[in-house]
C-alpha positions, 0 to 999 in steps of 0.5 A: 097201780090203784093209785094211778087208776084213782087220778085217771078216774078223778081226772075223767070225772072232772073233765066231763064236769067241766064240759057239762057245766061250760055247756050248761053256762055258754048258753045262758052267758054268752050274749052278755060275754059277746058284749063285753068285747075285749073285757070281762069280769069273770072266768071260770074253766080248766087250768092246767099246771105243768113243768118240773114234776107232775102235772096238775088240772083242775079248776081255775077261776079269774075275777077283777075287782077293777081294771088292774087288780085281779084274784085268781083261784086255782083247785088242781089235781096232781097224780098220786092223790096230790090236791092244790089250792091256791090264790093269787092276787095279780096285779093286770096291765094292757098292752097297746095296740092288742085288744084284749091281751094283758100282762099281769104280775102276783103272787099268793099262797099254795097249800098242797094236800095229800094223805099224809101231810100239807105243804105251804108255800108261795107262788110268784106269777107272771104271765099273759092273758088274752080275752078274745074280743070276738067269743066270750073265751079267755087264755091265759099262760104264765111261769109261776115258780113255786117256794116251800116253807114246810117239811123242808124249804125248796123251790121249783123254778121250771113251773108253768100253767095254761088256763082255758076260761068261759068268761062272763 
């Protein structure tokens, strides 16, 4: 029951961050995202990780180095004291005719944490990600199966995360 408590708590305490720092930066970006239109360089917010299994949230961040080569960070929470980090690179394309809408294609590297012991593993990516032209707010959504190499070799297909970004 502790437990259970500990990842509610985490859960709360990082949500009220995340509001306090997006209220924080919306204001002092918000012109310069405004201008960018359709595009953007970098996004930071909630990303949310769910499918098979528990549900992680936590931190996501997006950045392009050019038009199409993209790195992605997502720090997540899971129940029971379970940490993701991960990194992906993703390979971004547009769809014509949409302003702001790309498809994209990666995959990195997964650690998860917990009290005992750490898991690798890799994450195929692919999915959509929209930058709305008119606010200075970006989503994304994709199926991102994950693959264990460690304390027993599985996979997890059924995997998905949506992410929710301040973009500048």
């Amino acid at each position: 029951m502790k437990s259970s408590f500990v990842c509610f708590l985490r859960l709360m305490i990082l949500s009220v961050l995340f509001l306090f720092v997006s209220g924080w930066l919306f204001p002092l970006f918000a012109q310069r995202a405004y201008n960018r239109g359709a595009d953007y360089r970098t996004a930071i917010g909630l990303g949310v990780d769910f499918g098979d299994g528990a549900t992680g949230v936590g931190i996501s961040a997006k950045h392009f180095f050019t038009a199409h080569d993209v790195g992605e960070a997502n720090l997540l929470f899971f129940p029971g004291n379970l940490t993701s980090l991960n990194a992906l690179y993703e390979y971004h394309g547009y769809i014509a005719g949409a302003p702001g809408l790309k498809w994209y294609l990666g995959m990195g590297p997964q650690l998860f944490f917990d009290n005992d012991e750490t898991d690798f593993g890799v994450r195929p990516v692919l999915g959509m990600d929209l930058k709305i032209p008119s606010a200075p707010l970006n989503m994304a959504f994709d199926w991102r199966p994950y693959i264990q190499f460690t304390h027993g070799t599985g996979s997890i297909a059924g995997r998905f995360q949506f992410a929710f970004r301040f973009a500048f």
